[in-house]
Kinemage of the C-alpha trace (Angstrom):
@kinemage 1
@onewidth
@group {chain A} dominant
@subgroup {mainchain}
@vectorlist {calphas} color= white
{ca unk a 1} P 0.000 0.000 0.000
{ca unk a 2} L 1.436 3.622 -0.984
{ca unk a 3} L 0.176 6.442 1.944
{ca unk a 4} L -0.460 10.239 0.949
{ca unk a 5} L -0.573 12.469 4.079
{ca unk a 6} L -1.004 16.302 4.050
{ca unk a 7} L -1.709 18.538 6.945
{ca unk a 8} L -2.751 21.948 7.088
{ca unk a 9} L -3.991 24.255 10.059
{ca unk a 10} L -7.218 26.112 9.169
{ca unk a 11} L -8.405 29.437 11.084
{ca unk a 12} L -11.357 27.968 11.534
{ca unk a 13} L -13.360 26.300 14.511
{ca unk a 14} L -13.505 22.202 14.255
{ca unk a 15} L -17.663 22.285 13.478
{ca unk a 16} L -17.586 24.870 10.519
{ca unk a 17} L -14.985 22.493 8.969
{ca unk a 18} L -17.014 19.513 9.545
{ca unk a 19} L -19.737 21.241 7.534
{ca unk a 20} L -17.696 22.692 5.000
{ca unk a 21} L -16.021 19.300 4.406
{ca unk a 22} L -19.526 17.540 4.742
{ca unk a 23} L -20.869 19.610 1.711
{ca unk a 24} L -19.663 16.713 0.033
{ca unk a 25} L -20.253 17.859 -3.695
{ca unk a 26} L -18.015 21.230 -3.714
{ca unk a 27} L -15.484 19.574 -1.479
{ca unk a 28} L -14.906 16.483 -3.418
{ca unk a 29} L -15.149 19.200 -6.835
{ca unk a 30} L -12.388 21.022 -5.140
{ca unk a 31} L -10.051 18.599 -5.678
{ca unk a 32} L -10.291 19.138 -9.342
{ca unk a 33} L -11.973 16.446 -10.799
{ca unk a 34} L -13.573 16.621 -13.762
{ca unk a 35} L -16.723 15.142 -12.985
{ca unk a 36} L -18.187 15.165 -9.511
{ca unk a 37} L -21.463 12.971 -8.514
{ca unk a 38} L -22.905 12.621 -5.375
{ca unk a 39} L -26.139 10.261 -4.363
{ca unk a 40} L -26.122 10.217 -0.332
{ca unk a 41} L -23.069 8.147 0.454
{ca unk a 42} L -21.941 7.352 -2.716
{ca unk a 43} L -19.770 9.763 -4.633
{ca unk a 44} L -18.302 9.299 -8.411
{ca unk a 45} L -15.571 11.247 -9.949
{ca unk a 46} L -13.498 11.264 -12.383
{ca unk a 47} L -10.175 12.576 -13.990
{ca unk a 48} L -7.385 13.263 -16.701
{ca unk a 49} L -4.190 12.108 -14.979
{ca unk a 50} L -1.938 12.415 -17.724
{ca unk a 51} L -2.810 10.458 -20.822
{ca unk a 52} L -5.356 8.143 -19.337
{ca unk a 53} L -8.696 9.558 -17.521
{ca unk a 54} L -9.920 8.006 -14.469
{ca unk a 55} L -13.121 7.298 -12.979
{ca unk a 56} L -13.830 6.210 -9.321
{ca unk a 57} L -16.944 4.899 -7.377
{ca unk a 58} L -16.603 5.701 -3.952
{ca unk a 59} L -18.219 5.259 -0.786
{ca unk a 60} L -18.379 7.290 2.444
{ca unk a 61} L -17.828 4.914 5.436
{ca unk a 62} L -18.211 4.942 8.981
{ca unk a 63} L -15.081 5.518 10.863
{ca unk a 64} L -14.874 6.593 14.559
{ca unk a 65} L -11.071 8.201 14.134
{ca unk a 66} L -12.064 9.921 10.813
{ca unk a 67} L -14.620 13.402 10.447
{ca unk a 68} L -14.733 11.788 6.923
{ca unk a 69} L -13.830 8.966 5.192
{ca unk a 70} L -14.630 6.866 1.892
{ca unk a 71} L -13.243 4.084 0.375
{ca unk a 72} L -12.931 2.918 -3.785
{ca unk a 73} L -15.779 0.664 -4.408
{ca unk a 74} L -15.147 0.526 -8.392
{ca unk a 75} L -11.965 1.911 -9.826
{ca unk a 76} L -8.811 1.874 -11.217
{ca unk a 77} L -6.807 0.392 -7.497
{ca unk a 78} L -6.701 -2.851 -5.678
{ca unk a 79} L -7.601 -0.996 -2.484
{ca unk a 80} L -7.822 2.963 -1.803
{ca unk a 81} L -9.648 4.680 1.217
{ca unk a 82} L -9.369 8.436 2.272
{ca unk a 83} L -9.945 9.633 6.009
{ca unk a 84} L -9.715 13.223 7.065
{ca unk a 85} L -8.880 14.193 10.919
{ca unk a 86} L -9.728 17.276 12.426
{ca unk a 87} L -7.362 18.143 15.675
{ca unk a 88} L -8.677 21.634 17.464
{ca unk a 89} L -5.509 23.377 18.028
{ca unk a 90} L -4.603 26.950 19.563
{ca unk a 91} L -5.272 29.184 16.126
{ca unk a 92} L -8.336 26.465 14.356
{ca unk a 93} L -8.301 23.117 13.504
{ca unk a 94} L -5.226 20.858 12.132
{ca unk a 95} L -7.317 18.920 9.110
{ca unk a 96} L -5.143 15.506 8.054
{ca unk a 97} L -5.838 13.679 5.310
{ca unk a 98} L -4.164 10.580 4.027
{ca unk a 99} L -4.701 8.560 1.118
{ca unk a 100} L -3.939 4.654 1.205
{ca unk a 101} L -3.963 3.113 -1.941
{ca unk a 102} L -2.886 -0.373 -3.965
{ca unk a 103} L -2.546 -0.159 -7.890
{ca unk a 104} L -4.166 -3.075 -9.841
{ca unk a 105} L -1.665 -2.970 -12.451
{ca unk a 106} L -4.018 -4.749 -14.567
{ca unk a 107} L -6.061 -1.820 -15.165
{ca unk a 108} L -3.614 1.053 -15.027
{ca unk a 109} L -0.746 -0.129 -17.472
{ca unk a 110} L 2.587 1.647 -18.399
{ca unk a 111} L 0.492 5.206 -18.187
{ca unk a 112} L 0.506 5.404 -14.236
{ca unk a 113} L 2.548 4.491 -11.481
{ca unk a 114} L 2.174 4.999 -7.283
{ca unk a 115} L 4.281 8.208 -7.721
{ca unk a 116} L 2.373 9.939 -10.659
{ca unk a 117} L -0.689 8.513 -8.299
{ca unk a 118} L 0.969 10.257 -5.218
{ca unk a 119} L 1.681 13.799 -6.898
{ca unk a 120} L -2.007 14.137 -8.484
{ca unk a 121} L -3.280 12.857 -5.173
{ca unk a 122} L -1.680 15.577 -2.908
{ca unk a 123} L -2.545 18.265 -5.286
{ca unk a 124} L -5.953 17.317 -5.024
{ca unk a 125} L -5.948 16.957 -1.118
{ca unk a 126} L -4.265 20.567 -1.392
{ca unk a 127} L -7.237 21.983 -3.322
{ca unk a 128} L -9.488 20.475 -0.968
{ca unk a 129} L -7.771 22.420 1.974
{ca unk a 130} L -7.809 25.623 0.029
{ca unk a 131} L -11.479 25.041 -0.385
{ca unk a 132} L -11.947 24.630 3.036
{ca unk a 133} L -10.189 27.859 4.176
{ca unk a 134} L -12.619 29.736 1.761
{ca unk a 135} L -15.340 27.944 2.792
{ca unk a 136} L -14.960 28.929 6.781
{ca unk a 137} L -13.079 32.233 5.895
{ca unk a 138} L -15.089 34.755 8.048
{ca unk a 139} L -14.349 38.094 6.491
């Protein structure tokens, strides 16, 4: 299994991010996918990563360490599940997120590999964090 991990500290309290990151159809857009669908628990994107486009099924699961978390039901990996923390800390709330993910080389091919994977993957956990700060931005 490969692991993303980003961290960021937003100036925000811990329940306005919940909700912000809860609005699951312009969070999960932020990230930059292409196409963005979202039924209740189930969500389905997809994406250009370079020469081959992606699409994911995903579904939000229950997890008691995670505000959020969701996990590949039909895609292009073996295995991949995304939680996101929230930690209250002096100046808002330290949001982690880390992706854990298997290839199924089967479907993937020469085009991608775990570190093309890894590099769109924290640019889109990125976006989602800038989306976040606008989201609960109070000014």
């Amino acid at each position: 299994m490969q692991t993303v991990t980003v961290s960021r500290t937003i100036a925000a309290s811990p329940e306005e991010t919940s909700r912000a990151m809860h609005d699951l159809v312009p969070f999960i857009r932020a990230s930059g996918f292409d196409s963005v669908d979202v039924d209740d628990r189930d969500i389905r994107v997809s994406n250009k990563v370079g020469p081959a486009e992606i699409t994911l099924h995903l579904k939000v699961v229950d997890d008691a360490d995670a505000e959020l978390a969701y996990e590949q039901r039909k895609g292009i990996f073996e295995e991949m599940r995304t939680s996101y923390r929230l930690e209250p800390v002096s100046d808002g709330v330290e949001v982690t997120a880390t992706t854990e993910f298997a290839l199924d080389v089967a479907l993937i091919g020469e085009f991608l590999d775990s570190t093309v994977i890894s590099r769109q993957r924290r640019k889109e956990l990125e976006a989602q964090f800038d989306y976040l700060e606008e989201a609960t931005n109070h000014s």
